[in-house]
N, C-alpha and C positions, 0 to 999 in steps of 0.2 A: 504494500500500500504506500509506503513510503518511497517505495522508487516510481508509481505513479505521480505521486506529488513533487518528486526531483523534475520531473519531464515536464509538468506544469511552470514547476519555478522558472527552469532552462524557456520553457515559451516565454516568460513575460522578457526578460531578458534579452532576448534573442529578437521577440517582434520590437522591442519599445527601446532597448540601449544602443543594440548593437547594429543587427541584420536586418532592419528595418526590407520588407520586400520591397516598398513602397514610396519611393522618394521624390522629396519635392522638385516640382518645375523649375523653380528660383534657386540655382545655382550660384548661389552669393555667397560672400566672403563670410558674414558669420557661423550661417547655415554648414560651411563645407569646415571651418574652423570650429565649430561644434561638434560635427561628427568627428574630427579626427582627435580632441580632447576627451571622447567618450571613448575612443577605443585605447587609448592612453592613461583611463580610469580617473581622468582630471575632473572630477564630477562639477565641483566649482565654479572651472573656466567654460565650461560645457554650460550651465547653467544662465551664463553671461552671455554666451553666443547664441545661446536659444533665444534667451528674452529679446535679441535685437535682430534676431532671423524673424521673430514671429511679429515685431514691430513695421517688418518688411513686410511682413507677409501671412497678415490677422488671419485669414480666414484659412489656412495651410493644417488642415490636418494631420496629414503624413508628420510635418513638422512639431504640432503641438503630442502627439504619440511620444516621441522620442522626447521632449524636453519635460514633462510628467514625469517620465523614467528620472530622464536626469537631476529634477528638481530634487526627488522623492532619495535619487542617494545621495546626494549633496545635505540632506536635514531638513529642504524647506518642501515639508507636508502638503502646509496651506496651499502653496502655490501650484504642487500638484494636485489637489483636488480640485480647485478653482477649474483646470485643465478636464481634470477627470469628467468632471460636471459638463463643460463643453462638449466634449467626446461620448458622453452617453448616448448605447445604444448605434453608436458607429464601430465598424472595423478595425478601427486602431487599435490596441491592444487593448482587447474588451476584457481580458482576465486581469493586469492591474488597475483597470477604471474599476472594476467590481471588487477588490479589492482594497481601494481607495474609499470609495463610498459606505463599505462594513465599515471603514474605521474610522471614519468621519460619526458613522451611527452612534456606533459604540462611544466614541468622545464625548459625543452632548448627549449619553447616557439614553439617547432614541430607543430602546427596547424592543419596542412594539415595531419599528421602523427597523429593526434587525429582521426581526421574525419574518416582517412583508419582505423585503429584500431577498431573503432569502428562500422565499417561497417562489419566484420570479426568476432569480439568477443560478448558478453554482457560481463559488468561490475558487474553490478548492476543492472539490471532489466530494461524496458524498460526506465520508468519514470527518475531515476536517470540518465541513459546513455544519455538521452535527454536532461538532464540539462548542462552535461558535454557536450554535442555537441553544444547547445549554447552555453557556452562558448567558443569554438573552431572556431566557427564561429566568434564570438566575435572577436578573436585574429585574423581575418583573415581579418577586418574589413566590413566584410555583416551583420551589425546592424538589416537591417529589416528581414533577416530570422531567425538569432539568439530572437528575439523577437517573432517572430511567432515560434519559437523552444519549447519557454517559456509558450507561449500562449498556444501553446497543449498539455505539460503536465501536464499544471494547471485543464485541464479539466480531468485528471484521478484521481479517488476516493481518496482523501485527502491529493491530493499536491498543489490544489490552494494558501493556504499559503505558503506554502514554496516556488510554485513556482514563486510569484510574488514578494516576497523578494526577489529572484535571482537577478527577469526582473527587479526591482528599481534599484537594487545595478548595473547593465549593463546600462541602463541608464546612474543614477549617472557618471558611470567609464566614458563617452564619451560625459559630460558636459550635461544633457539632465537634469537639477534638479526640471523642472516643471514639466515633467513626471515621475519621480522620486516619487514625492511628490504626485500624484494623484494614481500611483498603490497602496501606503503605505497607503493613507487614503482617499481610492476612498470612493463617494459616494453613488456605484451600492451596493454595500455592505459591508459585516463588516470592520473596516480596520482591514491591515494586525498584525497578533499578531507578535511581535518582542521580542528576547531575548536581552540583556543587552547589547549585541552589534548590533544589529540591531537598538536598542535605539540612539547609540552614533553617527551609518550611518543618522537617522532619522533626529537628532540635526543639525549635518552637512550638509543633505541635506537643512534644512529650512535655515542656516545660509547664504550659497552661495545664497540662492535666498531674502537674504537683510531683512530675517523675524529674527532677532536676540531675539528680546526680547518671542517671540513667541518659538526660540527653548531653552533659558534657562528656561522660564515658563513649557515649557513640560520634561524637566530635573529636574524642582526642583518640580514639582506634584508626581513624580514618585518617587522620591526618600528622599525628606525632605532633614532632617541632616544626612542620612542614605548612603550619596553614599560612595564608595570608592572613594581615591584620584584619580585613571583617572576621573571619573565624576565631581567632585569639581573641578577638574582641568579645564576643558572644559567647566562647567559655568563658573569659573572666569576668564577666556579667552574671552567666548562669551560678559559677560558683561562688559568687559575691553576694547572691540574693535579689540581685536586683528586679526591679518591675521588666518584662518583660512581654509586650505585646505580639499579640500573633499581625505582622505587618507584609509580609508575603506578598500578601493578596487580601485586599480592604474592600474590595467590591466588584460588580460582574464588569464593567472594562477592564479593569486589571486583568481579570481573567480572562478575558482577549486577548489583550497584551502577552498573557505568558501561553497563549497557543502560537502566536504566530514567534514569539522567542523559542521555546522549545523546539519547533521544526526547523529552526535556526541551525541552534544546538544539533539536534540530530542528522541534519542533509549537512552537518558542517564540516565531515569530509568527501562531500560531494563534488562535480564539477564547476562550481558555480559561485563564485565569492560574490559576485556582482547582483545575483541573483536573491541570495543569503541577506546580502546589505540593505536590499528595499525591505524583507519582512522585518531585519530589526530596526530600521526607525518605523517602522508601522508601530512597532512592539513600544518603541519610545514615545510615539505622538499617542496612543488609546493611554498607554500607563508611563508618564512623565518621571515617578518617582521609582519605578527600575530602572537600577543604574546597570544591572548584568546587560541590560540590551544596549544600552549606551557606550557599556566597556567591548561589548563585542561587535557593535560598527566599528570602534577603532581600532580591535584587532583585524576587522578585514577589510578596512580601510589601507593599514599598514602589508598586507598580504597582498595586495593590490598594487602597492607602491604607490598609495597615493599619501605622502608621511603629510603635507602642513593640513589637510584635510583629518588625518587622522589625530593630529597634534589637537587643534579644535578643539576636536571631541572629549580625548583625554582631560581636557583643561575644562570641561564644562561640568566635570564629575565635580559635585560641592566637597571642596575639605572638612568641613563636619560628616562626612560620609565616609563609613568605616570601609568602602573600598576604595578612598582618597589616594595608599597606599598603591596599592595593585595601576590605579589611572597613572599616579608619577612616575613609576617604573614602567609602564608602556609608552609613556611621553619620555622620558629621556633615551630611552632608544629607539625610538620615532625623530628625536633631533639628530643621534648618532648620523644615522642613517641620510641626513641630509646635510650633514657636514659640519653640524654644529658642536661638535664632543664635550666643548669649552664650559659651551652652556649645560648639553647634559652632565656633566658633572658638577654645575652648582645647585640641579636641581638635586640631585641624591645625597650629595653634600648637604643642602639644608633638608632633606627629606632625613637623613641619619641623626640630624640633630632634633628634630620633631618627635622622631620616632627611636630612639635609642635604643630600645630591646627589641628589635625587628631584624632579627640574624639575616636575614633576605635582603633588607635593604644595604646594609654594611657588605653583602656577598657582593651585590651588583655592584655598587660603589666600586670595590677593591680591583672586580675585572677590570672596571671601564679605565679606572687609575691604571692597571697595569697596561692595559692595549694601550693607552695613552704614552707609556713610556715612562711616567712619573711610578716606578718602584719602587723606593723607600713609603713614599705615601700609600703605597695599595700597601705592602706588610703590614705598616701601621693599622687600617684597615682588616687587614683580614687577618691580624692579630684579637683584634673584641669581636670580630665574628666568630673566628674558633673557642675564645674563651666564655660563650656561651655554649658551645657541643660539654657538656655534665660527662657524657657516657659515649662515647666513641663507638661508633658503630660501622657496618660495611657501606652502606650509602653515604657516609661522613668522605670515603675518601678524596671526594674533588675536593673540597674546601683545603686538605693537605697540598692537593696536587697543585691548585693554582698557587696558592703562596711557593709552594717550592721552585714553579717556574719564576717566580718575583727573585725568590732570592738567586738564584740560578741568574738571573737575565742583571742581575745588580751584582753581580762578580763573588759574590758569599757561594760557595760551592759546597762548605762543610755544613750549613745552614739547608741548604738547597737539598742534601742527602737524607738529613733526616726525616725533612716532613715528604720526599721518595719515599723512603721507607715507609714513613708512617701509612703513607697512601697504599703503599704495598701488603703490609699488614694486615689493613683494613679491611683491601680488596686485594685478593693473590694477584689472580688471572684479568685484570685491569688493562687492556690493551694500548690503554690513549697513556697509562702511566710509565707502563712497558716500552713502549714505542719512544716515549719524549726521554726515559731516562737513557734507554738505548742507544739512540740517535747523539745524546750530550754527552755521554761516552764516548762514543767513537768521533767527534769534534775534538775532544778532549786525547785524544789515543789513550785511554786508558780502557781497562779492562776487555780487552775489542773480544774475546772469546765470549765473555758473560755477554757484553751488548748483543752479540749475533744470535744468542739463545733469547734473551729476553726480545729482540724483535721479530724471531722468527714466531715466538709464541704470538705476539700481535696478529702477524701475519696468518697465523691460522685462523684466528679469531675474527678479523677482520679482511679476508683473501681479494675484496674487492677495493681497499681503499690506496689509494693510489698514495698517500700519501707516508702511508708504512712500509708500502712496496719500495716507494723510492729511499725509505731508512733501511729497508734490507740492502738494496744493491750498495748504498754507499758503505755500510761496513763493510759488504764482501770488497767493494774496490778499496777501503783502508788495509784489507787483511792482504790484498793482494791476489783475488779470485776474481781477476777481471773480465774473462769471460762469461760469469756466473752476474758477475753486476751489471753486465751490459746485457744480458736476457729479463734482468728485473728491472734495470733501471731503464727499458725500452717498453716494459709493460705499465712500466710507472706515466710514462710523457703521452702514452696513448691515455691512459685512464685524465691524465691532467695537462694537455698538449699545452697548453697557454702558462703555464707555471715558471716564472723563472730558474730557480734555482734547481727544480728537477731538469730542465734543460741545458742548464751549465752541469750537473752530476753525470748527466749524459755523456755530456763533451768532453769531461774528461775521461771517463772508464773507454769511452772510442780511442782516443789518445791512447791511451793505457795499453789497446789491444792494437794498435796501427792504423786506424781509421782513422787519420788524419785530418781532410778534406769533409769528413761528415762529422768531426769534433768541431771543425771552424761553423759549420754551419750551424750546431746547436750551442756554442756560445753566443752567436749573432741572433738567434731567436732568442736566446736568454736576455738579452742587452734588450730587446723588442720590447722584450713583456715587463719590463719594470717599470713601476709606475710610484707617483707618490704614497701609494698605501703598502708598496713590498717592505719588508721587514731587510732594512740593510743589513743588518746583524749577522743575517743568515746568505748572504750575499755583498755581493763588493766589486760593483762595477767594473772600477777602476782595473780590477784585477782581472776581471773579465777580459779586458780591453786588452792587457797585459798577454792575456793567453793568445788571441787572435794577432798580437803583433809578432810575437816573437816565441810562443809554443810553450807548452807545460813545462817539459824539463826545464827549459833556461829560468822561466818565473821560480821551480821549486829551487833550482842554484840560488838565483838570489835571495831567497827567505831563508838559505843554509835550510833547507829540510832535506832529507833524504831523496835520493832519484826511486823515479816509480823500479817495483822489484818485483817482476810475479810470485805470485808465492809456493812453497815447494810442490806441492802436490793437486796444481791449479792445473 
């Protein structure tokens, strides 16, 4: 049922963003500059080009279709149902006008105006349209039909989960939280599976009905030390005593709202982010005060590549909102990602200071410091994050590993072993810890027999990643097995062709073995592919240059290193 609803989503999309069959006469510069901002996911600029294509060209249906679409993923609602209203009852993508119009109902609380609507149209298929009429009924206060609503689309091919999370969360809404609690973890069979918000309903169900310690236990099972601050929040509420209302879902829009977020949620590793992003600002405009639909336009806003769009949105989460927390950390690598680092690290910087006991936010912090290159300050950092790990455990080991690469990349190497180890400890068979200690071995020539074990184990573990592949061959070419690095480190430039430094590793194990003329040419693609974000560290131009001018052996004469030497039994 749910992959009938994916093929729905994919039509609105497809008739109303993208593939438009139907294209306007007026071939004008807005018009053509808005389609090409839509396909570029620039929902905003798109939105700008529409409004002065349609200024051009009022009465353009074709055109008003597509900028609906666009309005509605850019945030502005209004503006596409204004549209939708226009379009009724024409061709243009009649599945989000009828879409639009539900949620328009549902907003000004139209009830009765649901039920006709949806007596006239389908939305969504029969299943979903039923979910949506229970609610409607809900709002209309006939509880036992909207429940028997519920009850019969539970019984169509693989909406009984979802459709009883509904029927709890309508319950719930109308103080019913015994029944609540027996649809979510009936005993006729499985209980219902719940997303991270359907978690936090569960909690607050069991809370109202006087089970406190019973809903921070099922809080703190599910998530350890791992939750975000809403969750930490709402244990240390529950265990505090505090007043705690059932706020979920306050009335039947809301419960609108979280149909069209939950099928979000579930087609969310589906084809179609573009798709996904018009039902959650629907889910935002019926219910303004869910922020999970709000946080997840801007996750797929960001999966989209459209970051100051998605930046927006993260910043509209209110700070008094216990998922403030989770918003700043998707807005500062939302600026990452457009080139601001400067800035996202004053946001997590003041977010560490706000939020102090938030081991997550100090995690993020310390990466961004290290990718940044400021390591003394990530240590700093991912020093009060680890000394909040009490009990060290097997998932504890990245917070070892990234400090160890800090101290490692800050010239501390007896620093940099330990918390290896510790990482190793943690987790034996650890491939990414395996691989990075390995690789810094055999940079280092020390231990080159142990590195070759410990990246061969990566290697098993990870046989496609090109990036292990290329730490195998380079030991085999430090041990001297350069026919053996030049088989790995040829499978490596396929898996990563664009890489610089696996194509200098290349250049030289060719070298190594007499290929001369194809050594020059994979240090000249090497020189190619570097760019201002290669890590010089692990590369060196200059040196590069150095090899194509006058050839490996002469370069290792002058560094006094040792001439290349096959090794005995290569």
């Amino acid at each position: 049922m749910l992959r009938n609803f994916l093929f729905l989503v994919k039509s609105i999309v497809f008739s109303g963003l993208i593939a438009s069959v139907t294209y306007s006469q007026d071939n004008s510069g807005p018009y053509l500059a808005a389609r090409q901002a839509v396909v570029n996911h620039n929902y905003g600029v798109a939105s700008d080009y529409f409004s002065r294509a349609l200024e051009q060209s009022p009465e353009d249906k074709s055109i008003m279709g597509q900028a609906m679409a666009a309005f509605l993923a850019a945030g502005d609602v209004e503006r596409a149902h204004t549209l939708a209203q226009v379009l009724d009852n024409s061709p243009e993508n009649p599945t989000l006008v009828r879409a639009l119009k539900i949620a328009s109902l549902f907003k000004s609380k139209n009830y009765q105006g649901v039920l006709a609507q949806l007596e006239i149209d389908v939305v969504a298929g029969r299943s979903i349209d039923g979910l949506l009429k229970g609610w409607a009924l809900m709002g209309l206060g006939q509880v036992s039909d909207a429940l028997e609503e519920f009850d019969t689309v539970s019984e169509s091919q693989g909406m009984q989960n979802f459709s009883n999370y509904q029927k709890a969360l309508a319950l719930a809404s109308v103080g019913d939280f015994e029944g609540a609690d027996s649809v979510l973890m009936t005993k006729e069979s499985a209980p219902v599976t719940m997303s991270s918000r359907g978690r936090l309903a569960y909690a607050q169900i069991l809370v109202q009905r006087d089970r406190r310690n019973a809903a921070a236990t099922f809080l703190t099972k599910i998530y350890d030390d791992n939750g975000d601050q809403e969750v930490l929040a709402l244990i240390s509420r529950i265990r505090a005593g505090a007043n705690i209302d059932f706020d979920i879902i306050t009335n039947a829009s809301e419960g609108a709202g979280e149909v069209f977020l939950f099928l979000a949620l579930a087609l969310q590793d589906g084809e179609s982010q573009d798709a996904l992003l018009l039902y959650t600002r629907l889910a935002s405009y019926i219910a303004p005060q869910n922020i999970h639909a709000l946080l997840l336009s801007a996750q797929l806003l960001e999966e989209l590549k459209n970051y100051d769009l998605a930046i927006a949105t993260y910043d509209a989460v209110p700070r008094s909102h216990p998922a403030f927390v989770k918003a700043e950390l998707g807005r500062a690598q939302a600026l990452v990602s457009i080139g601001k680092k400067e800035t996202a690290i004053e946001v997590l910087t003041q977010l560490s200071e706000s939020f102090p006991k938030m081991r997550g936010v100090h995690d993020a912090l310390g990466n961004l410091l290290r990718q940044d290159g400021q390591f003394d300050a990530a240590i700093e950092v991912y020093d009060t994050a680890i000394s909040m790990i009490k009990n060290p455990e097997p998932k504890h080991w990245y917070n070892f590993y990234v400090r160890a690469i800090a101290y490692e990349r800050d010239g501390n190497w007896a620093a940099a072993m330990r918390d290896f180890d510790n990482a190793l400890i943690l987790s034996p068979n650890q491939f990414q810890v395996l691989n990075y200690l390995g690789y810094s071995l055999v940079e280092r020539g020390e231990r080159l027999e142990e590195a070759l074990s410990m990246i061969q184990l990566a290697v098993a573990a990870q046989p496609k990643a090109g990036y292990i592949i290329d730490s195998l061959g380079w030991v085999q070419y430090k041990l001297g097995y350069y026919n053996e690095a030049v088989s790995q480190l040829e499978r490596a430039a396929e898996l990563m062709a664009t890489d610089p430094i696996v194509n200098d590793h290349l250049g030289d194990s060719y070298w190594a073995v007499g290929r001369k003329i194809e050594a020059r040419f994979q240090w000249r693609r090497a020189l190619s592919f570097i760019t201002a974000d290669t890590e010089l560290a692990d590369i060196d131009p200059v040196r590069v240059q150095q090899k194509l001018d006058i050839g490996l052996d002469a370069v290792l004469v002058i560094e006094n290193q040792l001439p290349l030497k096959v090794a005995d039994d290569d």
